[in-house]
PyMOL commands that place a pseudoatom at each C-alpha (Angstrom):
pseudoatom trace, name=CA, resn=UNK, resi=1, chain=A, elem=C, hetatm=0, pos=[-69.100, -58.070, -2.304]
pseudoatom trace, name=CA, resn=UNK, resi=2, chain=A, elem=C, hetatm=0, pos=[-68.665, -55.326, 0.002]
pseudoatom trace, name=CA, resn=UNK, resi=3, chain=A, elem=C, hetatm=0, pos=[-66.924, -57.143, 2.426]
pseudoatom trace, name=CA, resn=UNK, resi=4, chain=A, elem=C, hetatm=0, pos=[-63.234, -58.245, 0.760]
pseudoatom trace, name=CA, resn=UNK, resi=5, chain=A, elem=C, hetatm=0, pos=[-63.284, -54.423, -0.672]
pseudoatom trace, name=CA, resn=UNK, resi=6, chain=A, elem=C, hetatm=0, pos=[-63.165, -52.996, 2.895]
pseudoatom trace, name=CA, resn=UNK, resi=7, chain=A, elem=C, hetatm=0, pos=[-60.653, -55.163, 3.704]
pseudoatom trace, name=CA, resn=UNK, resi=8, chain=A, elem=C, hetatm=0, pos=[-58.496, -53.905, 0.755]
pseudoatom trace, name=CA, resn=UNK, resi=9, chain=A, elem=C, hetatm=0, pos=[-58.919, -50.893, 1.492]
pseudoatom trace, name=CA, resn=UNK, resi=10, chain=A, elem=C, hetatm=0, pos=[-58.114, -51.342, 5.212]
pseudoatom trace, name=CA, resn=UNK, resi=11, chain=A, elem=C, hetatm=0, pos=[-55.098, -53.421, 4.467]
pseudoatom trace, name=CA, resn=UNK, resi=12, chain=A, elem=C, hetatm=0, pos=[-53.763, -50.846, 2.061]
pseudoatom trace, name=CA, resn=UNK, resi=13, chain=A, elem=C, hetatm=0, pos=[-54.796, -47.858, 4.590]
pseudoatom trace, name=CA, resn=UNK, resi=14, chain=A, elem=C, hetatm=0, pos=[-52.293, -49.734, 6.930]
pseudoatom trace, name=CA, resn=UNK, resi=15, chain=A, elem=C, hetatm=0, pos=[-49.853, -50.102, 4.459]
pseudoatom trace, name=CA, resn=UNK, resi=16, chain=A, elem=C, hetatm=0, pos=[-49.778, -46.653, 3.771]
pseudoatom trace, name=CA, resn=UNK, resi=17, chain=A, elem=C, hetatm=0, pos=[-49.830, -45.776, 7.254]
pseudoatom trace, name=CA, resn=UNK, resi=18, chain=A, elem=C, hetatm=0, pos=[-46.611, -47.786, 7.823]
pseudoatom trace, name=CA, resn=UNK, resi=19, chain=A, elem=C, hetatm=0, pos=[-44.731, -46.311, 4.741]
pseudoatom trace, name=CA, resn=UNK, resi=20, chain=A, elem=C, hetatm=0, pos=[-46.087, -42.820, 6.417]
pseudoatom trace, name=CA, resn=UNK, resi=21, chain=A, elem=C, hetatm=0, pos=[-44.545, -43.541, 9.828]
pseudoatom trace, name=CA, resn=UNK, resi=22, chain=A, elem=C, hetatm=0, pos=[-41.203, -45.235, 8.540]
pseudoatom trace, name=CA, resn=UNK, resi=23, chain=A, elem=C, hetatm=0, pos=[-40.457, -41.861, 7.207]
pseudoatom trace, name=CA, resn=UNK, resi=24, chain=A, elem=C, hetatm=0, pos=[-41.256, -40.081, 9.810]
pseudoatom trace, name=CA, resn=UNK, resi=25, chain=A, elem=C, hetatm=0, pos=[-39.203, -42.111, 12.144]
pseudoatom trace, name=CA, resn=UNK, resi=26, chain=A, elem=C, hetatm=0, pos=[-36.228, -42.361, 9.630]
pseudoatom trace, name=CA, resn=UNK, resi=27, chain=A, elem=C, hetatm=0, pos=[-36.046, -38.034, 9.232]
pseudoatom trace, name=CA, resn=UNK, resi=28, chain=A, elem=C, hetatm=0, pos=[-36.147, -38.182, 12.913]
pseudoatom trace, name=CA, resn=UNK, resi=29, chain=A, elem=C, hetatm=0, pos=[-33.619, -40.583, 13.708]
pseudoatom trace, name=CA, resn=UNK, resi=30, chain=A, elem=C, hetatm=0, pos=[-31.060, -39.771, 11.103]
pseudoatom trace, name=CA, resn=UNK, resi=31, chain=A, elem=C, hetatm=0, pos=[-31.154, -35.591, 11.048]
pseudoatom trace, name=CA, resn=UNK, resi=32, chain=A, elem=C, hetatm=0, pos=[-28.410, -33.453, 10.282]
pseudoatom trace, name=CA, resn=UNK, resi=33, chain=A, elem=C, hetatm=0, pos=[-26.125, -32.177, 13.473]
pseudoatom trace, name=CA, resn=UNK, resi=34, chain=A, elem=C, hetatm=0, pos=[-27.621, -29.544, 15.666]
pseudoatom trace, name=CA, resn=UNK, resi=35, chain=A, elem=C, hetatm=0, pos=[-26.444, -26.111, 15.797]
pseudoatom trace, name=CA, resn=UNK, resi=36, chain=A, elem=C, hetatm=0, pos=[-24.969, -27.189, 19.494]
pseudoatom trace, name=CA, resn=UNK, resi=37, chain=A, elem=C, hetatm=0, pos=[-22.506, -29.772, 18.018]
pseudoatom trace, name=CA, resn=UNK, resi=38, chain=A, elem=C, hetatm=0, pos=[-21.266, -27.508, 15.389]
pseudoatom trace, name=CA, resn=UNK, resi=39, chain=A, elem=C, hetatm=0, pos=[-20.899, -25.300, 18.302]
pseudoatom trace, name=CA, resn=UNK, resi=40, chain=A, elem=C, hetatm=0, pos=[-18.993, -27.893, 20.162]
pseudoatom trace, name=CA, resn=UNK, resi=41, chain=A, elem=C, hetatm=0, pos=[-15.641, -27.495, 17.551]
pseudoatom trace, name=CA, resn=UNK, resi=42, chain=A, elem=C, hetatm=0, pos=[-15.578, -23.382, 17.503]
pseudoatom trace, name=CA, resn=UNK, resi=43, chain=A, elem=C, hetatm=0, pos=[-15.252, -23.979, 21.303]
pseudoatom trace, name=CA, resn=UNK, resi=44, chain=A, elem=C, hetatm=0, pos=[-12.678, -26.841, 21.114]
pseudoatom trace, name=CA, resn=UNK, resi=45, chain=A, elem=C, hetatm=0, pos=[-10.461, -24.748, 18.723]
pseudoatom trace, name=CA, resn=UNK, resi=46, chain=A, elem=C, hetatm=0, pos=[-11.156, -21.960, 21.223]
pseudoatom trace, name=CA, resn=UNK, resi=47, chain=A, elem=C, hetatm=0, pos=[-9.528, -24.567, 23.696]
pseudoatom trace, name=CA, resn=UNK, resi=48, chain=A, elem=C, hetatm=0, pos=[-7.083, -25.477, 21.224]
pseudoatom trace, name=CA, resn=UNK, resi=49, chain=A, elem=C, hetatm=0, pos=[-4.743, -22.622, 20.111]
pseudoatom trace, name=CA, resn=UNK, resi=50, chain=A, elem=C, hetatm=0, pos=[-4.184, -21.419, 23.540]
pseudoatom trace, name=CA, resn=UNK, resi=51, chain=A, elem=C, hetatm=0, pos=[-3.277, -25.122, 25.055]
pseudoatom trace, name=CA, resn=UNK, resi=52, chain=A, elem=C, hetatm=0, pos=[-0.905, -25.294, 22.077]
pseudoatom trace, name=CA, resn=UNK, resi=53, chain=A, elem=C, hetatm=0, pos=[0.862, -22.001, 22.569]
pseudoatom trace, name=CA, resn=UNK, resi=54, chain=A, elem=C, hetatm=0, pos=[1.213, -22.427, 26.433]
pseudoatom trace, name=CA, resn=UNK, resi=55, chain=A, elem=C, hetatm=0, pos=[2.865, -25.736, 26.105]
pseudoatom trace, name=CA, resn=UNK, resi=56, chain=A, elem=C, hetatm=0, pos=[5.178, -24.032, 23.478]
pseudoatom trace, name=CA, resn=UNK, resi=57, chain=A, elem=C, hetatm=0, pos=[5.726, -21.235, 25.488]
pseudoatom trace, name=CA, resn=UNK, resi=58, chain=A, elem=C, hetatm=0, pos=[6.743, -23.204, 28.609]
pseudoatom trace, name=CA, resn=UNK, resi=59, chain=A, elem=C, hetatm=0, pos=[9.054, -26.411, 27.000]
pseudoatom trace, name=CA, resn=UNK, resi=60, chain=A, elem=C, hetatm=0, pos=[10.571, -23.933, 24.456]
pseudoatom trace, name=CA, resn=UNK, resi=61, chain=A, elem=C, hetatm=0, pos=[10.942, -20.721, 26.977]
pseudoatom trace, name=CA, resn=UNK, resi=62, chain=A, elem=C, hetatm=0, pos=[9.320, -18.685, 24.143]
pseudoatom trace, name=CA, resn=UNK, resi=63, chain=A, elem=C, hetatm=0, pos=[10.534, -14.624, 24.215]
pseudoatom trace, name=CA, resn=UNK, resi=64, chain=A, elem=C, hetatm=0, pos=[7.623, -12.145, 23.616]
pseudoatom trace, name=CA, resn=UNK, resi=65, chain=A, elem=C, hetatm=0, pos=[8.737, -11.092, 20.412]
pseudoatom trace, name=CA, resn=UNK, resi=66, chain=A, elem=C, hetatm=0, pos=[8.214, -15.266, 19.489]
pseudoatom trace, name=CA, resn=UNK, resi=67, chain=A, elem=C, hetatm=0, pos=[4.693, -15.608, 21.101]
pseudoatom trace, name=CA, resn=UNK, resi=68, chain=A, elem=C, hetatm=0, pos=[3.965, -12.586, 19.080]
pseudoatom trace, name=CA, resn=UNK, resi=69, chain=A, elem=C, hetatm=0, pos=[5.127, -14.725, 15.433]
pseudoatom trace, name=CA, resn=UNK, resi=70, chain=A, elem=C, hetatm=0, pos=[4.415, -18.050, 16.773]
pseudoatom trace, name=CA, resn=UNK, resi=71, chain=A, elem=C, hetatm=0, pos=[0.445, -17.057, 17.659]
pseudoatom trace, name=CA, resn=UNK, resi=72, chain=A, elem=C, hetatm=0, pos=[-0.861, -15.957, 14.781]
pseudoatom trace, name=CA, resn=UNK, resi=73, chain=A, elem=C, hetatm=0, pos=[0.247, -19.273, 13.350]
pseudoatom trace, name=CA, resn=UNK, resi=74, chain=A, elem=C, hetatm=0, pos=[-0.882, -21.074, 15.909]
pseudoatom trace, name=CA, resn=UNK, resi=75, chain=A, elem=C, hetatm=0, pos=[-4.557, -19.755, 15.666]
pseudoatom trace, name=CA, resn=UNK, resi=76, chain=A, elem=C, hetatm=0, pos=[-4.622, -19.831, 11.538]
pseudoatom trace, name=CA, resn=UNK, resi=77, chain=A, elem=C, hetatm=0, pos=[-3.895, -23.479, 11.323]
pseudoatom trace, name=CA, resn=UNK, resi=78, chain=A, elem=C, hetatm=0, pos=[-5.887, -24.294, 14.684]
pseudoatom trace, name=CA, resn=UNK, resi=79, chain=A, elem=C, hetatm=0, pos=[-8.981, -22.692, 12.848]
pseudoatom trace, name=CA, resn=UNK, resi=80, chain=A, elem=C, hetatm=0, pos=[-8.000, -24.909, 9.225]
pseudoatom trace, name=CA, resn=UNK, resi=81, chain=A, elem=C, hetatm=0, pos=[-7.929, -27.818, 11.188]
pseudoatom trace, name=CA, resn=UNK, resi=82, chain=A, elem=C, hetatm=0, pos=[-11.669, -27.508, 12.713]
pseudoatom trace, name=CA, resn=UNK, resi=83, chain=A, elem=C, hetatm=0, pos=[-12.694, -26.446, 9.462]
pseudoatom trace, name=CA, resn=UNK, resi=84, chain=A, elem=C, hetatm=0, pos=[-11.411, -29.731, 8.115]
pseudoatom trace, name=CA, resn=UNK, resi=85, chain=A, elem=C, hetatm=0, pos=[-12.956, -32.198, 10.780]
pseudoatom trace, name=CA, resn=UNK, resi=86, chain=A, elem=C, hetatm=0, pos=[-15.980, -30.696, 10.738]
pseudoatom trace, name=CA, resn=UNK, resi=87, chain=A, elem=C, hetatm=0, pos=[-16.059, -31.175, 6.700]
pseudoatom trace, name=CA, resn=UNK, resi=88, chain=A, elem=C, hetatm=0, pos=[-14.693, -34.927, 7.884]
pseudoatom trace, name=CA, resn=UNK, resi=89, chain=A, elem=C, hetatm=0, pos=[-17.281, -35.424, 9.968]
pseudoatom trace, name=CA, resn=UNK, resi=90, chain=A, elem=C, hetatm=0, pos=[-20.014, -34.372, 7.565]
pseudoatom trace, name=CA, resn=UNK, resi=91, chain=A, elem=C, hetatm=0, pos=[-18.692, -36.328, 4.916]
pseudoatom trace, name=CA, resn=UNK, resi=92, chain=A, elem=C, hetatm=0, pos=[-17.884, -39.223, 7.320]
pseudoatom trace, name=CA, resn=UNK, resi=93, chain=A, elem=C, hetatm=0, pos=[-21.829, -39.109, 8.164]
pseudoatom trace, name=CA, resn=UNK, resi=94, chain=A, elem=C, hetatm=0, pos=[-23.071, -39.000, 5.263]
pseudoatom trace, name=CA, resn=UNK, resi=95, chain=A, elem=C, hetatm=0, pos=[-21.131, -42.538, 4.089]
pseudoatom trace, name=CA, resn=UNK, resi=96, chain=A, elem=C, hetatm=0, pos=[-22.696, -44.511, 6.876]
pseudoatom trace, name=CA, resn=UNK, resi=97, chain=A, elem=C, hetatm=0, pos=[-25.872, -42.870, 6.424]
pseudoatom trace, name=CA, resn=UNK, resi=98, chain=A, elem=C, hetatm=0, pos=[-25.822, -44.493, 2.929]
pseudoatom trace, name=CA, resn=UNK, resi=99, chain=A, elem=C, hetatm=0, pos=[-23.849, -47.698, 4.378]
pseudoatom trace, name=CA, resn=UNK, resi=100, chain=A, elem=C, hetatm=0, pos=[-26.901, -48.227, 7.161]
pseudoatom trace, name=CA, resn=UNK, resi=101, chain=A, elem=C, hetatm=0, pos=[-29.217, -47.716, 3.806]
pseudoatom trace, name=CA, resn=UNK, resi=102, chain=A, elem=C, hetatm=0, pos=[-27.831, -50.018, 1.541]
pseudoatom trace, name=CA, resn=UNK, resi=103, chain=A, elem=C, hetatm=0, pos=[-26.995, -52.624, 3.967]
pseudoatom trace, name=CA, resn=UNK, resi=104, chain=A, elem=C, hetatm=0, pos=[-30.785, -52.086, 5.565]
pseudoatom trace, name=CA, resn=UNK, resi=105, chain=A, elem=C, hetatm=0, pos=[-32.377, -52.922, 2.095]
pseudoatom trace, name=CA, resn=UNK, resi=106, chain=A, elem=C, hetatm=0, pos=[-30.394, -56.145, 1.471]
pseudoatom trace, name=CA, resn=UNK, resi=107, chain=A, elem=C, hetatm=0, pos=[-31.667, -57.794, 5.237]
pseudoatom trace, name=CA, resn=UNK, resi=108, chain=A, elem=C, hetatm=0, pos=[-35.346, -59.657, 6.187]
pseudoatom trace, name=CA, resn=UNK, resi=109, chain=A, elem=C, hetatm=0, pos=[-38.055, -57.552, 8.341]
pseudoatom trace, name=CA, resn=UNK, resi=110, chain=A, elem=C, hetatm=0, pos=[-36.491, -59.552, 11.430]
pseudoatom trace, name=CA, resn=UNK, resi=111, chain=A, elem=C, hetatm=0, pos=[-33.109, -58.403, 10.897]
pseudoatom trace, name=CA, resn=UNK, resi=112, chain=A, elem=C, hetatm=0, pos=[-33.789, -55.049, 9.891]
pseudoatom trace, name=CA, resn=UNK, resi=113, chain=A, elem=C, hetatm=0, pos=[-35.542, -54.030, 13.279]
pseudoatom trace, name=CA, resn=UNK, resi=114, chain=A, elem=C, hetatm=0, pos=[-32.482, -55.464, 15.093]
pseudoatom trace, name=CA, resn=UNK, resi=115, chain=A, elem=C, hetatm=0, pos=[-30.358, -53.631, 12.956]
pseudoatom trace, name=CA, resn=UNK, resi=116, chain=A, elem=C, hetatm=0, pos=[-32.156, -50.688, 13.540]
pseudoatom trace, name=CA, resn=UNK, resi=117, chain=A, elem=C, hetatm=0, pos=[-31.654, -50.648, 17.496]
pseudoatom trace, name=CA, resn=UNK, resi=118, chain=A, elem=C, hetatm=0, pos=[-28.249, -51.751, 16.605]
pseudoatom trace, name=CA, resn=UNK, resi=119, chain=A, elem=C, hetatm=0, pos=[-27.986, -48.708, 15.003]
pseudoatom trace, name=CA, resn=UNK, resi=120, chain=A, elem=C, hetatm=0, pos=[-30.012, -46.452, 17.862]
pseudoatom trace, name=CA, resn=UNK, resi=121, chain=A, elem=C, hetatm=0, pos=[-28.018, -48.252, 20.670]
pseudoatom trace, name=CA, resn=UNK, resi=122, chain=A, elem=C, hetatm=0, pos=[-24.790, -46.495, 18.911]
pseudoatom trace, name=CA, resn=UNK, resi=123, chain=A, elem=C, hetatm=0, pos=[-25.724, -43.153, 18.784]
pseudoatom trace, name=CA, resn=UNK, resi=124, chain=A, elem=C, hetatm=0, pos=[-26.888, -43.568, 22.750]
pseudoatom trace, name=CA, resn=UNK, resi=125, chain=A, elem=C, hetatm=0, pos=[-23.566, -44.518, 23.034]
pseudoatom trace, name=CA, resn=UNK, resi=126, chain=A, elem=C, hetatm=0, pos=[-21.989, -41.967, 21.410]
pseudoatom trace, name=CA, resn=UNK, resi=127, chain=A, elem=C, hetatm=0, pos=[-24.144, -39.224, 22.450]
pseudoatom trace, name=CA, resn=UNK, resi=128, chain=A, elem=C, hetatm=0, pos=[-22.683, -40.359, 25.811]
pseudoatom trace, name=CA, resn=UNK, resi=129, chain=A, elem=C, hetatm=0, pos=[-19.215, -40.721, 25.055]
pseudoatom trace, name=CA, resn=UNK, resi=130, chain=A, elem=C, hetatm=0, pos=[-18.856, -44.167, 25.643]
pseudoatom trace, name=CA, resn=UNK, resi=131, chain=A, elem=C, hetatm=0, pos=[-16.401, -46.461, 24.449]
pseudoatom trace, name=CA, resn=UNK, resi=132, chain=A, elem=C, hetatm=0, pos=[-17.914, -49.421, 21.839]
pseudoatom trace, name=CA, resn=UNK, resi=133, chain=A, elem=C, hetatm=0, pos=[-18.277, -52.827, 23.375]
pseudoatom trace, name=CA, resn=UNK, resi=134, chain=A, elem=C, hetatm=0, pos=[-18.035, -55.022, 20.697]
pseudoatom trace, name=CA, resn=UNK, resi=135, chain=A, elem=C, hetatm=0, pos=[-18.247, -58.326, 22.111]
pseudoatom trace, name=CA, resn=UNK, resi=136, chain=A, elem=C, hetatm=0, pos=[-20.023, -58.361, 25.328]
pseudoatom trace, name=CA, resn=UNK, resi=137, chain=A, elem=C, hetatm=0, pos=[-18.709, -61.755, 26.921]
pseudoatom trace, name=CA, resn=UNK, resi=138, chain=A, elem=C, hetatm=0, pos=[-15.344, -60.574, 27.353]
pseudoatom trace, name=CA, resn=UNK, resi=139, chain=A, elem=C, hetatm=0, pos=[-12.340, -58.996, 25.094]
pseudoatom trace, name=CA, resn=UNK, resi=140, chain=A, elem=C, hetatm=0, pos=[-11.632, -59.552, 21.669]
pseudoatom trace, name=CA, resn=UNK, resi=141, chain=A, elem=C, hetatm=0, pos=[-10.676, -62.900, 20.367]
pseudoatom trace, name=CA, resn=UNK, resi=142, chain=A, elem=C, hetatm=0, pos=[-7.307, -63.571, 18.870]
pseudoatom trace, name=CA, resn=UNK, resi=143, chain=A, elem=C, hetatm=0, pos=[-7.089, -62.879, 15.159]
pseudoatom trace, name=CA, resn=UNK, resi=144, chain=A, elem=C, hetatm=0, pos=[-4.414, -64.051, 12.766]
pseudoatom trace, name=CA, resn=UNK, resi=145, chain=A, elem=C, hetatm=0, pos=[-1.552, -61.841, 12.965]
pseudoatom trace, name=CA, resn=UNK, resi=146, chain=A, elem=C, hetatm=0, pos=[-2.403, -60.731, 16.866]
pseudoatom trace, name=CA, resn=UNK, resi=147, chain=A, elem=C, hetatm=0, pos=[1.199, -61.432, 18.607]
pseudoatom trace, name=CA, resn=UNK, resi=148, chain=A, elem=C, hetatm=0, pos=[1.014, -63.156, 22.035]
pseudoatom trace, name=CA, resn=UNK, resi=149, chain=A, elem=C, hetatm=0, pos=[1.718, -60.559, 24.789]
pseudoatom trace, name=CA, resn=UNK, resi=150, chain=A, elem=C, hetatm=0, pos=[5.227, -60.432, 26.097]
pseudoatom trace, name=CA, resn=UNK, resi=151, chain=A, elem=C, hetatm=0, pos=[6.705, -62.402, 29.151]
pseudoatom trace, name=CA, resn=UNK, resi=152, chain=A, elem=C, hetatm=0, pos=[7.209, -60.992, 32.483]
pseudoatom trace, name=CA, resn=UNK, resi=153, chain=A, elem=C, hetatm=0, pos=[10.040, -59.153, 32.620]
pseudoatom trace, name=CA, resn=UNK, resi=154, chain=A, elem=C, hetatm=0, pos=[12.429, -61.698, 34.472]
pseudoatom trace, name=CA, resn=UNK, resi=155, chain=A, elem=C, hetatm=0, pos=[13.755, -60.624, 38.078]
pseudoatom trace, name=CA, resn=UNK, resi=156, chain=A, elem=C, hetatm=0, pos=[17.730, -59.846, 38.810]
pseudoatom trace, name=CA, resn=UNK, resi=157, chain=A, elem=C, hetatm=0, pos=[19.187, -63.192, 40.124]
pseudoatom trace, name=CA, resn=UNK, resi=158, chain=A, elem=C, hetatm=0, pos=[16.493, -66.090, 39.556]
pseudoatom trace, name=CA, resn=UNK, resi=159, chain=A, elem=C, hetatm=0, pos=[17.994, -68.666, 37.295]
pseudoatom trace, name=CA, resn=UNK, resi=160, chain=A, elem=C, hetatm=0, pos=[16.376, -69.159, 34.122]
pseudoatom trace, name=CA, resn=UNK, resi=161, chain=A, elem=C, hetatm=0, pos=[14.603, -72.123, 32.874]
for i in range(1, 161): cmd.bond("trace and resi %d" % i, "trace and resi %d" % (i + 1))
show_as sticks, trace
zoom trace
């Protein structure tokens, strides 16, 4: 009698186990942006404002008096911009946080796990930088409504056919 309780409770000590280090794993793998990436926009706006007034200033042939106006301007809607694409990108991470949830409950064991290193595979990627390779055996495929590319450009004096 002893003998199929201890393997209840062994069974259900894994089980809880697994439930215990699914969590785990999930926190780690899907928390919130570190303090460097939020980091990362103050310096691109940083970047920003000046790169936009120095290409003003030298296709326009700005006068001093115009930098003066012109950079305040500059730097105000440099600054609402970040503030917006970081709010995007919250928001934006948040969606496919719940996308990868919803669409994670509705697949087998099997097709979870792949979907999972789908999933880690992508942020590699984009930790990186890389560009997405969505089908690895070569470029897209044609899809209805894709126009065929355009002929060579024909030469000066060959007759045409």
């Amino acid at each position: 009698m002893k003998s199929p309780l201890k393997v209840i409770v062994l069974l259900v000590g894994i089980f809880l186990a697994g439930v215990v280090t699914g969590i785990y794993v999930d926190k780690r793998l899907n928390a919130p942006a570190k303090p460097a990436e939020q980091h990362r926009s103050t310096v691109a706006v940083e970047k920003w404002a000046p790169d936009q007034m120095k290409r003003l200033v030298d296709a326009l042939e700005l006068q001093p008096a115009q930098i003066q106006q012109i950079q305040p301007i500059i730097q105000r809607n440099m600054e609402e911009l970040d503030r917006l694409r970081t709010y995007s990108r919250s928001e934006t991470g948040g969606i496919f946080e719940r996308m990868k949830r919803e669409i994670s409950e509705k697949l087998t064991p099997e097709q979870r796990t792949k979907f999972e290193q789908m999933n880690k595979e992508q942020r590699e990627r984009m930790k990186k930088n890389e560009p997405r390779e969505v089908f690895s055996n070569g470029p897209r495929p044609p899809r209805d409504g894709d126009r065929p590319p355009p002929p060579p450009p024909e030469k000066s004096g060959e007759p045409k056919k």
